[in-house]
N, C-alpha and C positions, 0 to 999 in steps of 0.2 A: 588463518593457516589452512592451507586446502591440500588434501593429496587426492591420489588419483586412484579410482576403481575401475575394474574394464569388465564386459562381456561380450563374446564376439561367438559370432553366427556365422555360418557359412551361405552364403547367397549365390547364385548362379554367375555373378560376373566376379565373385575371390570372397573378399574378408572384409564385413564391415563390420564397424564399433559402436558400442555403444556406450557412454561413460556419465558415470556421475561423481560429485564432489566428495569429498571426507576420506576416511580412511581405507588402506585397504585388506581386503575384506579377513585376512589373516589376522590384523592386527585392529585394535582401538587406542586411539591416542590416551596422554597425560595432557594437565594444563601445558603450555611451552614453554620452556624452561629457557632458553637464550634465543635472541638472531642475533645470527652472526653473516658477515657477510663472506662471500663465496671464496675469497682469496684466504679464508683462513679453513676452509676446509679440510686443503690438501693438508694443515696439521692432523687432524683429525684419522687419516688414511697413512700420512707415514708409516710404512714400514710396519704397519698392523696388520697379523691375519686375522679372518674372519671365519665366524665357521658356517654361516649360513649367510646368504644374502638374495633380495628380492630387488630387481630393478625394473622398472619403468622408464620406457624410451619414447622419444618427440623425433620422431627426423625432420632432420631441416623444411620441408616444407609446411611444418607448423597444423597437419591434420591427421595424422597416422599413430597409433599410442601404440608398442609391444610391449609385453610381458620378456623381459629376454635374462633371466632369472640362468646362473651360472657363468655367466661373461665374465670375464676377469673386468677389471677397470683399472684403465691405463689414467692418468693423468698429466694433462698437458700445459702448457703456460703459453697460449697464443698471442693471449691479450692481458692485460693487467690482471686480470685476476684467473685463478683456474677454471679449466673445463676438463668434464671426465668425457675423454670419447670415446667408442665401443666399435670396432672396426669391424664390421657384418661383411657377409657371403656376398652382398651385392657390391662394395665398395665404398658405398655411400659412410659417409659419417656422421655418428650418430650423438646428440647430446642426454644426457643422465638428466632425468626429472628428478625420481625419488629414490632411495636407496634404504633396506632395513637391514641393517648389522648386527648380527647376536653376538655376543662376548662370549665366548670359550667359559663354559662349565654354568652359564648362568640362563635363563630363563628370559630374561629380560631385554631389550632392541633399543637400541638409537635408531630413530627413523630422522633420515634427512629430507624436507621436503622444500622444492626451489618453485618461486615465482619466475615465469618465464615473459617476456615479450619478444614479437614477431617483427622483423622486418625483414630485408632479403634474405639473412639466415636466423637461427634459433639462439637465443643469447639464453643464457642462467645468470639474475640481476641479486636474486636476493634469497636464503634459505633460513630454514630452519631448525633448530634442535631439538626431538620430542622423545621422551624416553617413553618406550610402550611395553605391552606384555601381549603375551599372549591370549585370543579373544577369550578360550574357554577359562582363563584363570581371572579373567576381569570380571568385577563386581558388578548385579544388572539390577535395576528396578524397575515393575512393570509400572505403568502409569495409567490410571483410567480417565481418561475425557469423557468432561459430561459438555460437552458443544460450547463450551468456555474460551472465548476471545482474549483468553490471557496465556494459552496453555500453552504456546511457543516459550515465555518467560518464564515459566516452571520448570518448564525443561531443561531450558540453558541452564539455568539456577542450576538442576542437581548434577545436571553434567559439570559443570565448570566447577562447584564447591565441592561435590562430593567426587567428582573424579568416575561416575560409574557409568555405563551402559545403560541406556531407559529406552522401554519396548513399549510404545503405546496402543492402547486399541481404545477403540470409544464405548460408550456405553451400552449403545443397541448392535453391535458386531456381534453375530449370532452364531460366527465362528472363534471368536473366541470364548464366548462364552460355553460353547461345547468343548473347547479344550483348554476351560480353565485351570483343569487340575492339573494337568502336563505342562502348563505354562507356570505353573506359581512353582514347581518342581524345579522350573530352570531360572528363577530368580534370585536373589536376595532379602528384594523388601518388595511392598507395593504402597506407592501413592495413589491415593483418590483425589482429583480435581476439584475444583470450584465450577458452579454451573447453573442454570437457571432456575426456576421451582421448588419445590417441597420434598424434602425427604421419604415423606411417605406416599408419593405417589410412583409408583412404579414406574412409570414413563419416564418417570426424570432421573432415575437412576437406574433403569437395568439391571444388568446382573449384582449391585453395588452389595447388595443383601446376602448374596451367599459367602462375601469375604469374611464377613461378623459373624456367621456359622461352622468355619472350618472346624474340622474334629481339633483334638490335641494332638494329636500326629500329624496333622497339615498344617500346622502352625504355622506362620512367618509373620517378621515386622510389618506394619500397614501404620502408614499418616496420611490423614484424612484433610485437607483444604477446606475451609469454607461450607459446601454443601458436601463433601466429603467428611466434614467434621461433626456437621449436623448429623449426618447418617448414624455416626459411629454413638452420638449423644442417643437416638432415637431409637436405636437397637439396642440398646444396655440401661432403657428403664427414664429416661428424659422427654420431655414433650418438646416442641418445636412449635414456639408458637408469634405471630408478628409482633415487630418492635412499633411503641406507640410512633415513634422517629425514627425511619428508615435512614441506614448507615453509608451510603453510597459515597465512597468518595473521600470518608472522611478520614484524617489522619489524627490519632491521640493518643494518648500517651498508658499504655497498659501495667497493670501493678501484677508484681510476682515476687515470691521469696523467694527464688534464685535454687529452687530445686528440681532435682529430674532433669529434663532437656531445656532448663532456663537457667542452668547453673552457671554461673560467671558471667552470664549478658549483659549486666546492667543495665540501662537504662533502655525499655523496648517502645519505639514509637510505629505503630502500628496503622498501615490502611486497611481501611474495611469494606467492603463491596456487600452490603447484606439489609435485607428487611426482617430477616426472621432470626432467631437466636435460641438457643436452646436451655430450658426451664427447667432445674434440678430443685425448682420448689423450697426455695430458702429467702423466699421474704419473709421478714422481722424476724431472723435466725441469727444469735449473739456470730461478731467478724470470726470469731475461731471457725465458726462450722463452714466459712466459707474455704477454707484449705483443707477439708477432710471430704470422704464421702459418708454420705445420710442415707437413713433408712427406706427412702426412695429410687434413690440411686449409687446402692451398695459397692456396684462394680468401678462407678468414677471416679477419678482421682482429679480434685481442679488445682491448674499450676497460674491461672492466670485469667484476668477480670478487666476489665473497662470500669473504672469507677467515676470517670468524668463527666458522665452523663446522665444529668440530671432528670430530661425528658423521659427516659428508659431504665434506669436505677442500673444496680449493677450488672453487666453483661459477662458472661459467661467468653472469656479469651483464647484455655489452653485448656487439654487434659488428656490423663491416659489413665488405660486401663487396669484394675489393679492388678489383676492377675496376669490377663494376658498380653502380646507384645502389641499394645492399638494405641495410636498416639491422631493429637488431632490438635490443629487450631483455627479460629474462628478469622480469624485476620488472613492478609493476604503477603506472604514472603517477599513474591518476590517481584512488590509493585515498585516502582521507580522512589517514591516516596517512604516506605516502610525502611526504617535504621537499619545498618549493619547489623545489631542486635536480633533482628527477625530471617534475615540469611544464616546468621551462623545457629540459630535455631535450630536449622534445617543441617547441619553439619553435626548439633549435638545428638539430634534422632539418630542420624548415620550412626554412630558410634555407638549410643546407646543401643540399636538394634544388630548390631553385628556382635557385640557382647552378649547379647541374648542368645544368638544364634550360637555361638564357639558353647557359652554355660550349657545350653540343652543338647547342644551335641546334631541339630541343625545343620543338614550339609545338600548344595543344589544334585540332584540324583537327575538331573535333566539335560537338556541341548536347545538354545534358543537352532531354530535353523527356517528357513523358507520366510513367509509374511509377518515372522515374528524375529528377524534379525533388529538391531540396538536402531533406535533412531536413526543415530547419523548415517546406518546406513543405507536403510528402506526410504530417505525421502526422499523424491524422487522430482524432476522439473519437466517443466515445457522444451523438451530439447529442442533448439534451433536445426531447424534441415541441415544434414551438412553437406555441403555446395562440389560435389566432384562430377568426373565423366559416368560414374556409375550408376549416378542416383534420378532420376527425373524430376524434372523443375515443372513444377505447379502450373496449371495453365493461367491463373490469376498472374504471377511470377513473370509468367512469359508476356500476357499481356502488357504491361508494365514497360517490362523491359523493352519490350518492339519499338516505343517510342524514342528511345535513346539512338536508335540505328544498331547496324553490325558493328561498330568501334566499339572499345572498350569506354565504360563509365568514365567520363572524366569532365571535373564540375571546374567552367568556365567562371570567373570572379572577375569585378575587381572593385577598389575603393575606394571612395570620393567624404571631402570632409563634407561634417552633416551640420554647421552651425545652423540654426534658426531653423531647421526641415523638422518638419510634424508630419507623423504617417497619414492624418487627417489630408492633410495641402495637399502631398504628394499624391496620395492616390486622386485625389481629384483633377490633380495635372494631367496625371495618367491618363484620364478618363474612365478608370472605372467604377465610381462609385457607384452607377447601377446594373454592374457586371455581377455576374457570381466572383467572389473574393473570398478573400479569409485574411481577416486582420487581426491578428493578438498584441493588445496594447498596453503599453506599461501607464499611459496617461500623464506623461509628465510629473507620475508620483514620486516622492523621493525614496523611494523602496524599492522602485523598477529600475528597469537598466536596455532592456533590449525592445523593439519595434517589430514585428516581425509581420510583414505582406505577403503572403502566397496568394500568385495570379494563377486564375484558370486560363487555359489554354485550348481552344474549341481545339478536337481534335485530335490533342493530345492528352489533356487531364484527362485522366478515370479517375470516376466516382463510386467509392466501395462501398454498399450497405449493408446491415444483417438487421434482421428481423427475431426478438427474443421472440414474441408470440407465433411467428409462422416458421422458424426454423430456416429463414431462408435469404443465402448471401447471392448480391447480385453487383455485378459492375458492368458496363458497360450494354452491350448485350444479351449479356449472359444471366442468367438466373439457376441455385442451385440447390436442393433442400440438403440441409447439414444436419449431422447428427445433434449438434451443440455447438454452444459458443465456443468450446472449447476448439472447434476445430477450426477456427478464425484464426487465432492468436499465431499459432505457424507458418500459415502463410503472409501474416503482414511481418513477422519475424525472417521469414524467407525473401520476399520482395525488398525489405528493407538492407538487409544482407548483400541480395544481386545487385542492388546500386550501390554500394560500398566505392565512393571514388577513385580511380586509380591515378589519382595525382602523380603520385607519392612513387610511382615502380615501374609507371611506363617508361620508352622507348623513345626519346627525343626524336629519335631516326625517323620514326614514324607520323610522326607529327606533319601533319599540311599547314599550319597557319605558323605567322610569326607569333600573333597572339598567344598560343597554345604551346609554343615552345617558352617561351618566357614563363610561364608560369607552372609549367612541368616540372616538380618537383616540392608545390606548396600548395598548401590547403590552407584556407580564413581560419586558421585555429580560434581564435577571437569570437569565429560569429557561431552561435550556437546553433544555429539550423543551415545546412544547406541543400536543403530539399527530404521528401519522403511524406509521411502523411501527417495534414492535419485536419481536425476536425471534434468529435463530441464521443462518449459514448453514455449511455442513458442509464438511470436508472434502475429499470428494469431488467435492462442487461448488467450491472453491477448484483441484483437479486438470481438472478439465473446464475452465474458464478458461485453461488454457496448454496444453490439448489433451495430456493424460494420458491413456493409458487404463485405466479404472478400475478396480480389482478387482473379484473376484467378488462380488455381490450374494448377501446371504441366499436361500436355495431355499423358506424356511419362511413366504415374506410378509412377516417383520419389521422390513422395511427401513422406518424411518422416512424422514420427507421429510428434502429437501436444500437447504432453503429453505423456512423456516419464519417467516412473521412475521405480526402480528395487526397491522392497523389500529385506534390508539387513539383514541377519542373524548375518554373523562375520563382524566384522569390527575392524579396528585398529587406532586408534586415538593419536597423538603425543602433549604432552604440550610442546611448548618452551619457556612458563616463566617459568615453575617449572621444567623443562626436566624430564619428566615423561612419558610412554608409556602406555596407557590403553590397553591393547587386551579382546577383549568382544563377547560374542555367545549368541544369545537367539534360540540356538537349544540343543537339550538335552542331556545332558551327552558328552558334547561337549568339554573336560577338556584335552583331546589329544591333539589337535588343540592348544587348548589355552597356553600347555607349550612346545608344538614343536615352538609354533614362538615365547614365550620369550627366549627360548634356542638360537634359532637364534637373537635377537635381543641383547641377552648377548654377542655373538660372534660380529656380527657387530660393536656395541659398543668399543668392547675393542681394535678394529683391527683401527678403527678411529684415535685413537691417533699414529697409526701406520706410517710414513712418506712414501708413496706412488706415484709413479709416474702412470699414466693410465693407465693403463691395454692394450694390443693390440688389443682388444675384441673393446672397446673404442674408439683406434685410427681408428681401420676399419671403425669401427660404424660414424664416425664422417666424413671419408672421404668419404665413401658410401651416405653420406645425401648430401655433400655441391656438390657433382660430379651430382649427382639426380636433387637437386635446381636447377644446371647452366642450364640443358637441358631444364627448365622449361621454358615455355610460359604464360605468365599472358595479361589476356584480361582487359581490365579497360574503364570504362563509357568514351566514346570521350568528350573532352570539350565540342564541340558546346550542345551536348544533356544538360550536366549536368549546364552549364551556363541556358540554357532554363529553364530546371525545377528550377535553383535557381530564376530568373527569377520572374518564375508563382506563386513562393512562395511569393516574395516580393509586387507581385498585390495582391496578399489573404492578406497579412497583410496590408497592407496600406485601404483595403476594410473593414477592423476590420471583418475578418471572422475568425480568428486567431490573439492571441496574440504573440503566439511564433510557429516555427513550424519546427521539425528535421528531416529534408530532410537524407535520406541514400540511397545510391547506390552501387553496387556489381561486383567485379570481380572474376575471374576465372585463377587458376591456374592451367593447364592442363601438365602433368608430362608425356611424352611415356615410355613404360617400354622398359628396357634392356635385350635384347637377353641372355646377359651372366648372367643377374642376376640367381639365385637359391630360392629353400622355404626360406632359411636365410637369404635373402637380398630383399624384395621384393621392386619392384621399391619406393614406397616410405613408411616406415617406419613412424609409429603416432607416436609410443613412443620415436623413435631418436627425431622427430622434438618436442616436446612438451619439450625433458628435452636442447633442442637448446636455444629455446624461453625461458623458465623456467632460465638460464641463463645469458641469455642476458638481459632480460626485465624483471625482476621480478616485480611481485604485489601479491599483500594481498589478491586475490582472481583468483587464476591458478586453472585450471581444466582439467581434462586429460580424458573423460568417453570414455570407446568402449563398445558400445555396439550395439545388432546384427541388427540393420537398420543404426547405424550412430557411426562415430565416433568425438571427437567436445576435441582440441587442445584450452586452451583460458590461456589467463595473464590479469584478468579483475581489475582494481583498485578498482572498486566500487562496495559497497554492497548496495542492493537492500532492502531488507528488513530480520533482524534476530530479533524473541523472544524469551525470555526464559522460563524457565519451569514455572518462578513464573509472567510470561505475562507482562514482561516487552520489551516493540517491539520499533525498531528502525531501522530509514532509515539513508542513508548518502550519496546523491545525488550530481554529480559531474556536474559541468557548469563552463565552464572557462579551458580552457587549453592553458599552453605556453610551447613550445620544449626549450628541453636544447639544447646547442649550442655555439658554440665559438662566446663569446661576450656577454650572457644572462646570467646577473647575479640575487642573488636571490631579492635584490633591482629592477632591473629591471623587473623582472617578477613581483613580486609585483604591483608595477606599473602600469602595464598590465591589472591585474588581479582584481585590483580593481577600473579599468575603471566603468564610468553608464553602455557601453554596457553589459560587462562581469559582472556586478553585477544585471544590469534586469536579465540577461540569467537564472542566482542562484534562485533570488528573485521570478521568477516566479513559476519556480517549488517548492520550498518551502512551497509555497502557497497551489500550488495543491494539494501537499503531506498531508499537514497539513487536506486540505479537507476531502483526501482519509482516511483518519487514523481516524478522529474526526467522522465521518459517521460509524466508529466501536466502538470506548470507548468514544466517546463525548468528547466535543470540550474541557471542564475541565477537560481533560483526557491526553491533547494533548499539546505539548511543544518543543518549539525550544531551543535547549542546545547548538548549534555554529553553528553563522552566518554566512556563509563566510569566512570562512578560509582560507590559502592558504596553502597548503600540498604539500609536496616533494616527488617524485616520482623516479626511478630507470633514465626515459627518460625525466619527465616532468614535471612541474608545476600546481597543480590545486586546483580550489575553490570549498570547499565543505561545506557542510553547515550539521546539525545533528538534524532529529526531531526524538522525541520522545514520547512514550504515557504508558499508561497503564490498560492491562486490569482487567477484573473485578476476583477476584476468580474465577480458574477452575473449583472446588470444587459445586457449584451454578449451581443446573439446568441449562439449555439451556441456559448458559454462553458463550460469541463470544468466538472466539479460536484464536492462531496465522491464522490460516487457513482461518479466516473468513477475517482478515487484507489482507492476501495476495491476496484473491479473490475479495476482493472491490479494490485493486490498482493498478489491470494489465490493460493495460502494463503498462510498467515503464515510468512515466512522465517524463522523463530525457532523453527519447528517443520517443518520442508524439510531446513534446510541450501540451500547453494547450489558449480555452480549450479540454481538452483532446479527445472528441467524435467528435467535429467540425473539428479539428486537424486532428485527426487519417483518416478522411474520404477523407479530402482534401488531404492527405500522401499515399492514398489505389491508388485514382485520379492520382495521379502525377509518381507515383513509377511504378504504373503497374504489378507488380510482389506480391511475398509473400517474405518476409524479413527468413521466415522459424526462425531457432533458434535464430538468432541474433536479438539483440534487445527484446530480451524474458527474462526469467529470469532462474540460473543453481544456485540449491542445495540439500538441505536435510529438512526433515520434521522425526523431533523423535520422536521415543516411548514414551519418558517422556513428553513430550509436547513442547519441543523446536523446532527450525529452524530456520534457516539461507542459506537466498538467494543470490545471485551477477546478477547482469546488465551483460547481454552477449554480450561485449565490446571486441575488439581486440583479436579475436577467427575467427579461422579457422575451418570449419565445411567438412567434407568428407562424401557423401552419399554412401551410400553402394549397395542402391537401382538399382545405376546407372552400377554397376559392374554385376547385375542378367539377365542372358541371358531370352530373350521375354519379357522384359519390358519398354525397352530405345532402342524397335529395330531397329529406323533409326539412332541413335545415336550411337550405339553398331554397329551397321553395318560400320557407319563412321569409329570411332575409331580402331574397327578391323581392318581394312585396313591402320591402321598406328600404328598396331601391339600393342593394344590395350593400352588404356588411363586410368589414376586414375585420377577425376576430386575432387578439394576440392573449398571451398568459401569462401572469408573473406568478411568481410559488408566494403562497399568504405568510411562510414562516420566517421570510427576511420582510414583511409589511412594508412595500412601498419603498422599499430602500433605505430605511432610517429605522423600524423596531423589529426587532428578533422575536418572532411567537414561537421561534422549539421551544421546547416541551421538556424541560428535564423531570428533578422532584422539585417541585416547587416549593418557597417557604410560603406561598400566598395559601389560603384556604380556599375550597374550589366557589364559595358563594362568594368570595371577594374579590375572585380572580374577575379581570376586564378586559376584554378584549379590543381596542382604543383602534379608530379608523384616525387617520393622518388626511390631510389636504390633499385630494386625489392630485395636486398638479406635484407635490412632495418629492416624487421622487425620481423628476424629472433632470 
């Protein structure tokens, strides 16, 4: 459910807006209580006065919000269902977004809130009912983040159960901490977080210590999470000390007698994210003493225990305080896997703490106002530029655009059946296989579905870079230093924007070709990309995004970019559930092109069914690659190192600085070139080895890009993050892998696979994920559709799990984007661990290097508003940098003398393309951990 907020500026050329999602800013919503659709509004409005109302207005051209608050509302029946239209000073007519109705004598609002879409005029498709109140009479809670990659899920939690306002600040916010006591004046209750480290080191909690100190006159309710929980154990006389079996993950089953805030729950099945736990000193103490408090710890009261755990004996679950109003548990609410029983927990505190508050005669003497408004309404997105005659377009924008001509955007198609066509053939018909390209490949998997070709275009392609280590974005010509990566993200939001196809709205009139009249009026709905940018973004740029700091950059110049992507003109897109071939140009009068390769793709096609033995072309090609391989020398991480860093991982976890943590390491495949080779054979060929790999290894996300700093060979299983045009986004996150193999059957993998370890590994990310995604659409936005799965793979076995969300109409002012999703969730938690900042820091720490592409994420961002990303997993990377004379010159100098070298890089923690070395907790011990080399030709 979305309504609409505005603030507006006065600018030299009139009135521009600015707007963000949720509520507005008068009111705070209730759960929704019905939809209904629009034709039964008009009951609602019959013949009822109002005695206050607030409305928000869209005039038909789909970009302009008023505040037009006292308008009468007239209601109209033009079409099947009603519309309220508001007759303005200018004439224009105007369509009703939102509407809040006070009821005569009462306090309380119906807030009407309508989903809109745009075509030539503004339609009202679908609304809502939400009964609200007024802000200063809603219930708030402050919330403390301790840099916890779950705290999106917290949040939604007490929003959506408890129904209240939650005002976050983090733990080292120095301003709030100065205006603690003014803030705790305008709340209700405060939660403390779950979050990395030790209670007792200050760093890890901030101000978290002076809550436990309030006098008796600053009293309020406080529930402590996790390391919030720990806090509250550690300031009232408990020690905090590691679990012999770190808890990550795991889900079991907690014991309570059903008193205090566990009254009626029954049965609580509980996750745990935890290596440390808190010591009230009652070992060999008769089971009574474990429900009271002891002469150690006088002030605790325990409501709940972990008895299933043998390894660790009994752990310490829930508890509060005797006297004062401090509640706390060691589990985590409100992870995907924790029972209903642990949410309405959090509904019992509610209650239990507002009863406190009414008994002591507790009452807020405060005003949340400025950087301490309620969540939903301080959080704030990447607004997309918004595209008028007022505003100026980007010089990147422009360049972009230049290429299309003076016409308006409009994306030339058409489509040819695809029996027997493989994007492999095809491009090679084409002749580019040793062009710059970008090929994103499903491989014939049966999980994939689409082919997608993006051709460069001399001339026409730009090629956009950003640089995390130097600050600095360049395309074509131009080179520019930026404050941040942040400031990327709007202009490829913007560019992508100003090519928006106008299929759909132009002017037949206008139209020169017969081609372009025929087709005026329809877009390849079917095909997911029809042009905009594809390509990589790296690692280290997914670390800059959460403010990391990055490792050491190469000293030799090699550093390729950190944001990589080509803007696509043509491109060719294959369906293989409907074997259909889209071929599509958003350059002009580009209708040449587009039936020279259906002509080719009718011949390939029909030659398909043809029975064919290899071509010599083929066999050469094929012997030239495996003769290339054999000379190869591959360098790979020594055990003793990689046992170490596993090692130093398992001290960080066990120290609860981390719950999970995805150790990767890197080898080098260093090829000498052959004296006899020629231009047609060069020592090592990408496009031989990629259709080797493509072969042998297929997955659902194969990628093949050359382009002019890097070339990057991948067979990735997993998709990272794809949405669609109508914002529907999803991740599909892999954790848990088992090699096929003589004797591994799908029983036994199974088995394997949904071990506790290998289902924490899932479970955690899940979590995170859920964070990262709810932190854009809200947490009632956000949905797990498969838990752990276990999915069949070409080499492997693996568990995947599927969240999913949805966003708000594009159509909607300063509405989040795909864009905004992917920019809140780098890097990919699935190669982080979490939580994910704490993680990433201790992985910069340990690794010592830059991961460069791997571990990043490779796709496409459409013109229509879709995209689709993959986890850069079992990919080979080739610097190109490394081949440029005066750049790598003690390197270059080496290699020359051994009659020069192609060096390429695979990440060590997908090994060869067959064994997984992340790094979780391991059940191995570190003297018997083994780090096993594969058949270097393995993973070919």
């Amino acid at each position: 459910m979305y309504a609409l907020s505005m603030q507006i500026e006065r600018v030299s050329t009139g009135l521009r807006y600015r707007f963000q999602y949720y509520a507005p800013l008068l009111y705070q919503t209730r759960p929704s209580q019905s939809l209904v659709e629009c034709s039964q509004i008009s009951d609602i409005f019959d013949g009822r006065e109002t005695a206050s109302r607030r409305v928000y207005i869209l005039y038909t051209d789909g970009l302009t919000l008023m505040d037009m608050e006292g308008f009468d509302i007239i209601p109209t029946t033009q079409d099947t269902f009603s519309k309220y239209s508001i007759p303005s000073h200018t004439g224009s007519t105007l369509y009703l977004a939102n509407i809040s109705v006070a009821s005569p004598g009462s306090s309380s609002r119906l807030r009407f809130d309508f989903h809109l879409t745009r075509s030539s005029h503004t339609t009202i498709i679908m609304g809502s009912v939400t009964r609200t109140t007024p802000l200063d009479e809603q219930l708030s809670i402050l919330y403390v983040d301790c840099f916890d990659s779950f705290t999106n899920n917290i949040i939604g939690l007490l929003e959506g159960r408890l129904g209240a306002n939650v005002i976050m600040v983090r733990i080292d916010d120095k301003q709030a901490d100065r205006d603690l006591h003014t803030l705790l004046r305008a709340v209700d209750g405060v939660v403390i977080g779950p979050g990395p480290g030790h209670p007792g080191n200050p760093q890890d909690v901030g101000f978290i210590n002076r809550l436990w100190a309030l006098s008796d006159s600053e009293l309020l309710p406080i529930f402590g999470i996790c390391l919030g929980f720990q806090s509250l154990c550690l300031n009232h006389g408990a020690d905090v000390k590691k679990l012999k079996s770190p808890r990550h993950g795991i889900v079991s089953r907690s014991t309570h007698q059903g008193t205090d805030i566990l009254k009626g729950l029954g049965d609580l099945d509980c996750t745990q994210y935890h290596s440390l736990h808190a010591d009230l000193e009652l070992t060999g103490a008769p089971a009574t003493h474990f429900w009271q408090p002891n002469d150690v710890c006088p002030d605790l009261l325990p409501l709940a225990w972990d008895l299933s755990d043998d390894d660790n004996g009994p752990v310490l679950m829930a508890v509060r305080h005797v006297t004062k109003p401090f509640w706390g548990c060691q589990f985590h609410p409100e992870s995907i896997c924790t029972s209903e029983a642990g949410k309405d927990l959090l509904v019992n505190w509610w209650k239990h703490a507002l009863r406190w508050s009414a008994n002591n005669g507790r009452v807020k003497t405060g005003e949340l106002t400025g950087r301490y408004l309620p969540n939903s309404f301080s959080r704030l997105f990447v607004d997309a530029p918004i595209q008028s005659g007022h505003l100026k377009t980007s010089h990147l924008a422009q360049e972009l655009r230049s290429a299309a001509g003076r016409d308006g955007i409009f994306l030339r198609w058409a489509k040819y059946p695809a029996q027997g066509v493989t994007p492999t053939v095809l491009l090679e018909k084409l002749g580019h296989r040793d062009d710059e390209v970008i090929l994103l490949d499903s491989q014939g998997h049966n999980m994939g579905r689409f082919d997608i070709i993006g051709l460069v275009v001399p001339g026409k392609t730009t090629n956009v870079t950003y640089s995390s280590y130097e600050r600095t974005l360049k395309y074509g010509n131009f080179s520019k230093n930026i404050d941040s990566i942040d400031d990327c993200w709007p202009l490829f939001q913007e560019a992508l924007d100003l090519y928006y196809p106008q299929n759909q709205e132009i002017d037949r009139s206008k139209l020169r070709s017969d081609m372009d009249r025929f087709i005026a009026g329809h877009l390849p709905a079917d095909s997911p990309f029809w042009g905009g940018f594809m390509g990589y973004v790296s690692y280290e740029a997914g670390l800059e995004t959460i403010d990391v700091k990055l490792p050491e950059k190469p000293t030799d110049g090699s550093a390729i970019p950190d944001i990589n992507f080509a803007f696509i003109h043509r491109s060719i897109v294959i369906d293989h559930h409907t074997n259909q071939i889209y071929v599509q140009s958003l350059l002009p009068n580009d209708w040449t092109w587009i039936l020279r390769v259906g002509s080719l793709i009718d011949s390939v096609s029909a030659a398909s069914g043809k029975s064919e033995c290899l071509s010599s072309t083929s066999i050469t090609e094929s012997r030239h690659l495996n003769d290339t391989l054999a000379r190869s020398t591959i360098t790979r991480p020594t055990g003793d190192s990689y046992r170490a860093q596993v090692r130093d991982c398992q001290d960080h976890l066990r120290s609860g600085d981390s719950y999970e943590l995805c150790l990767t390491d890197e080898s080098s495949i260093v090829i000498p070139s052959d004296p006899s080779s020629d231009k047609d054979n060069p020592p090592l060929n990408t496009w031989s080895l990629y259709k080797k790999m493509r072969l042998n290894n297929p997955a659902p996300h194969g990628a093949y890009l050359n382009l002019p700093d890097v070339s990057i060979v991948g067979t990735s299983p997993e998709r990272f993050l794809s949405w669609s045009r109508g914002g529907h986004c999803q991740f599909r996150p892999i954790k848990g892998t088992v090699k096929k193999g003589p004797g591994m059957t799908h029983d036994i993998a199974s088995e394997i696979l949904n071990s506790s370890k290998e289902r924490a590994e899932n479970l955690m990310i899940v979590d995170l994920i859920r964070h990262d995604l709810s932190g854009v659409v809200g947490a009632d936005n956000t949905w797990v559709s498969k838990l752990m799965v276990m999915e069949e793979y070409e080499k492997v076995y693996q568990l995947v799990s599927v969240i999913e969300g949805q966003l708000p109409p594009a159509e909607l002012p300063g509405a989040p984007r795909g864009l905004h999703v992917l920019k809140n969730s780098l890097p990919p938690g699935s190669m982080t661990g979490a939580p994910k900042k704490r993680s990433c820091e201790i992985l910069v720490d340990l690794e010592k290097r830059p991961r460069g592409i791997y571990a990043g994420v490779l796709g496409y961002m459409d013109v229509g508003g879709a995209g689709d990303f993959s986890v850069v997993i079992r990919t080979l990377v080739k610097n190109k940098l490394e081949q440029k004379e005066g750049e790598v010159a003690l390197s270059v100098n080496l290699f020359m003398a051994q009659n020069t070298i192609k060096s390429m890089q695979l990440g060590m923690s997908e090994a060869f393309l067959h064994r997984s070395e992340r790094v979780g907790d391991s059940d191995e011990k570190p003297d018997e951990m083994e780090v096993r080399d594969e058949d270097r030709n393995g993973y070919y």
